[in-house]
C-alpha positions as CSV (number, residue, x, y, z in Angstrom):
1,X,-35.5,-127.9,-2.2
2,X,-37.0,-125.1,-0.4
3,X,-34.5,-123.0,1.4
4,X,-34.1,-121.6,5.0
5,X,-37.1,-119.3,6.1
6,X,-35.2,-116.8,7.5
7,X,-34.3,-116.5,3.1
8,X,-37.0,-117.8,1.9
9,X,-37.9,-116.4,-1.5
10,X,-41.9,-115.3,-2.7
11,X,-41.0,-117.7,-5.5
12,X,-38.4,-120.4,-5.1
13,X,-36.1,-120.6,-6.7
14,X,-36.3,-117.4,-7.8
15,X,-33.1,-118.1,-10.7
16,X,-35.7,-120.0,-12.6
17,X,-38.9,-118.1,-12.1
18,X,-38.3,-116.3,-15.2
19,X,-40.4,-115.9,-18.4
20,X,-37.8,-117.5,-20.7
21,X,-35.4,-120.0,-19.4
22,X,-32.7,-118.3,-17.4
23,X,-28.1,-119.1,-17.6
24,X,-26.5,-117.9,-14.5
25,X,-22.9,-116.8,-14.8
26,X,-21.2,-116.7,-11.4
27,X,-17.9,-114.9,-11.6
28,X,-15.1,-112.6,-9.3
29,X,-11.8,-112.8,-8.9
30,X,-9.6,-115.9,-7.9
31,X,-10.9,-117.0,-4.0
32,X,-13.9,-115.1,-4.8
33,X,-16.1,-118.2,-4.0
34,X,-17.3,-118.9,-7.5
35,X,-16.9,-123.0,-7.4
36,X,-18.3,-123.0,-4.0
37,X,-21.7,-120.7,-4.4
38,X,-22.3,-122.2,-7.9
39,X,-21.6,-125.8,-6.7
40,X,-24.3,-125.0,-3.5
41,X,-26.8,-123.1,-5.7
42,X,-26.7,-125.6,-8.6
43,X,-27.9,-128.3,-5.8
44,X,-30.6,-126.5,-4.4
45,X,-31.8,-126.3,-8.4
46,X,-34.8,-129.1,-9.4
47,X,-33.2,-129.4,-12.5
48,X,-29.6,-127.7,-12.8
49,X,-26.0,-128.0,-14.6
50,X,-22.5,-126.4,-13.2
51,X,-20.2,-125.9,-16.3
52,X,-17.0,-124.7,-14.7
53,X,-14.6,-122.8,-17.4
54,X,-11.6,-124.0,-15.6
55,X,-12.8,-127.8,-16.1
56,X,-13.5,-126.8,-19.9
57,X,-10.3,-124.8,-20.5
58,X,-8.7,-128.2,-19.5
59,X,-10.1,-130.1,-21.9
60,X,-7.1,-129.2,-24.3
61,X,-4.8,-131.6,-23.8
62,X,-1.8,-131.1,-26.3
63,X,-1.0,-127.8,-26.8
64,X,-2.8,-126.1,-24.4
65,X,-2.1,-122.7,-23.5
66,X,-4.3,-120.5,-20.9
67,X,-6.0,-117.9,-20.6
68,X,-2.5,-115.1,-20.2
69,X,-0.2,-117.8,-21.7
70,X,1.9,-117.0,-24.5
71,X,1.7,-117.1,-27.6
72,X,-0.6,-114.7,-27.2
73,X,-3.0,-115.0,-29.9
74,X,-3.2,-118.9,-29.2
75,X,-3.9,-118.1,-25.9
76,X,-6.8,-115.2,-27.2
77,X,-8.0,-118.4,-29.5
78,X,-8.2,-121.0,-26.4
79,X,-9.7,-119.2,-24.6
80,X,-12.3,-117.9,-27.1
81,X,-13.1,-121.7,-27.9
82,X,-13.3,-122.0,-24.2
83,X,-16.1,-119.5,-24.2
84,X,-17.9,-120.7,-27.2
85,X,-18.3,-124.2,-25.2
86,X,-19.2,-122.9,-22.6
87,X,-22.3,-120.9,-24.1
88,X,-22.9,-124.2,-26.3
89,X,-23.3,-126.4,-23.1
90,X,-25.7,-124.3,-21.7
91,X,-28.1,-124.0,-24.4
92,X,-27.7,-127.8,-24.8
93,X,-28.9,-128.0,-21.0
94,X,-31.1,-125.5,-21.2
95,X,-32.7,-127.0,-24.3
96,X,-33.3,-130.4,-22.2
97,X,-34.8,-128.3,-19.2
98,X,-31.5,-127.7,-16.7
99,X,-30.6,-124.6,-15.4
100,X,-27.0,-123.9,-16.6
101,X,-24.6,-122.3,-13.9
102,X,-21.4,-121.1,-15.0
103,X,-18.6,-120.8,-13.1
104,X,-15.8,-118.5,-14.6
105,X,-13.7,-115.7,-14.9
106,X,-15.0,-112.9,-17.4
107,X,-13.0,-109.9,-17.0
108,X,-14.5,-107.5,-19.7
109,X,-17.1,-106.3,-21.3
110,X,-16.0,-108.1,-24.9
111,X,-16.2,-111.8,-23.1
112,X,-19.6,-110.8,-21.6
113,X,-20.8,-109.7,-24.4
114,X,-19.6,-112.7,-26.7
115,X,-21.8,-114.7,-23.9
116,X,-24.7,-112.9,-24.1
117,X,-24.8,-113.1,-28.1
118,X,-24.3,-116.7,-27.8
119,X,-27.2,-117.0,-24.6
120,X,-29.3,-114.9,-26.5
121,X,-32.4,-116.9,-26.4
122,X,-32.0,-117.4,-22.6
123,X,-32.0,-114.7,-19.7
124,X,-28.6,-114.3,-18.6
125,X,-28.0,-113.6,-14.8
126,X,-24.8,-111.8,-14.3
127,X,-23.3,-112.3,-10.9
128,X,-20.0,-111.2,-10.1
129,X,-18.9,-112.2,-6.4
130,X,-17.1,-108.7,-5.2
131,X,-15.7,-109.6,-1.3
132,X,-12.7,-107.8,-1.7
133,X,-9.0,-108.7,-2.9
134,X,-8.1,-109.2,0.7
135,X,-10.7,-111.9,1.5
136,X,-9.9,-113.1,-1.8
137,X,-6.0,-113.7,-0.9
138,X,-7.3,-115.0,2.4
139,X,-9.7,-117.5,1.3
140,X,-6.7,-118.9,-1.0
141,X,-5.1,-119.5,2.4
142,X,-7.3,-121.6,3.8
143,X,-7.8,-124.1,0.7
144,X,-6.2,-127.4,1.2
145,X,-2.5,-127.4,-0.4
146,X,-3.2,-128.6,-3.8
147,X,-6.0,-126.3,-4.0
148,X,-4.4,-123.3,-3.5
149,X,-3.2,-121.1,-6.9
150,X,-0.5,-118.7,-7.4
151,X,-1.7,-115.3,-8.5
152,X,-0.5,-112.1,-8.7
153,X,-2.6,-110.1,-10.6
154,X,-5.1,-109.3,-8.3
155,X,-5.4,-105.0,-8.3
156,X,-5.0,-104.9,-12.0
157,X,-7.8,-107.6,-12.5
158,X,-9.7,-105.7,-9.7
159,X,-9.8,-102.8,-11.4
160,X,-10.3,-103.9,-14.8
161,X,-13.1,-105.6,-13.8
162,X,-14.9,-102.8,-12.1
163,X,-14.0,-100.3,-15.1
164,X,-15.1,-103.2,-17.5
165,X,-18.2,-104.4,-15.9
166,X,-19.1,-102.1,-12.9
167,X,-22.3,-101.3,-14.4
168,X,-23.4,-105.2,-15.3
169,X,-25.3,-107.2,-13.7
170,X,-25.3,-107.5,-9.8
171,X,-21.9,-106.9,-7.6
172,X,-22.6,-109.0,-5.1
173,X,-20.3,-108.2,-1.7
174,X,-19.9,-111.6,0.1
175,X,-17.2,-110.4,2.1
176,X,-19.5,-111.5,5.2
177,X,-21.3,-114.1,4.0
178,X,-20.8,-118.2,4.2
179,X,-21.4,-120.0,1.0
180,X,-24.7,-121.4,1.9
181,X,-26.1,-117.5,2.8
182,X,-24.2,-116.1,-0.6
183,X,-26.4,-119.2,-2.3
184,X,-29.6,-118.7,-0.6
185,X,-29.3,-114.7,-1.3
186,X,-28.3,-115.1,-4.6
187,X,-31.2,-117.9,-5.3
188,X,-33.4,-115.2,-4.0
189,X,-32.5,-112.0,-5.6
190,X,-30.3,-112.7,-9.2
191,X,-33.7,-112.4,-11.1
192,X,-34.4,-109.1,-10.3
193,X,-30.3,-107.8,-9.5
194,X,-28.8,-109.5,-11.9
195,X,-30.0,-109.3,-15.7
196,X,-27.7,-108.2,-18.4
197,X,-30.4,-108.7,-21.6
């Protein structure tokens, strides 16, 4: 689908215009937009596949513990597995000729990294959605009430996140941006902004 001309890219979409077959990771804080943009840039994909972590994570049924749960070390080896599905499920889409987008929170370098050693024959795009903590909290506001998430962590995981990762990939500031603009931008530009390998 070719996108707005106002955005329009010299080579659309410009995710896939690659040399080798390209794995977008979309993440940001909670209220970042993440399910949103990758939802809208996944569509405007020929050939595309959202995996969201959250949906994966869930898959655990009995005995599930997230991602800061406790125990601790089963939470460590969830969300590890987590990771290690995720990466599978994009190869295996890859393999058949979709463009995996991920949707999901990495907060470190370790996690990226682990992703990137298991997308290694694949270009990964790094994109991490930066609007700001406020605009985060306020975009939790206007979700519909069994949408909205409790969460309190928001400066420490700010700041981990940019000593962690500040140098990966593209920070992309959406603060004034609607979904369909952060897609069409981010369509255009992650294949030159937002390589990690």
């Amino acid at each position: 689908m070719p996108l707005p001309t106002a955005t329009r890219c010299d080579t659309l979409p410009g995710v896939i215009a690659a040399e080798r077959s390209s794995c977008l990771i979309v993440t940001g804080m909670p209220g970042a937009g993440k399910s949103t943009v990758t939802r809208r840039v996944a569509e405007r994909l020929p050939r595309s596949a959202r995996l969201d972590g959250d949906q994966i994570s869930r898959l655990v049924v009995s005995g599930r513990v997230g991602a800061l749960g406790k125990p601790a070390d089963e939470a460590a080896r969830q969300l590890e597995l987590c990771n290690r599905n995720l990466c599978m499920l994009a190869n295996n889409f890859s393999d058949a000729g979709f463009t995996p987008v991920i949707d999901w929170v990495i907060p470190d370098r370790r996690q990226l990294d682990f992703f990137v050693g298991l997308l290694s024959a694949r270009q990964v795009l790094f994109v991490v959605l930066a609007p700001g903590i406020e605009v985060c909290r306020y975009r939790n506001t206007l979700r519909a009430p069994h949408e909205r998430f409790s969460f309190d962590g928001y400066d420490r995981l700010d700041a981990d996140m940019k000593r962690e990762l500040g140098d990966a990939g593209w920070w992309f500031d959406t603060a004034d941006l609607a979904p369909d603009e952060t897609a069409d931008r981010l369509l255009c530009e992650a294949r030159h902004r937002a390589p990690v390998n």
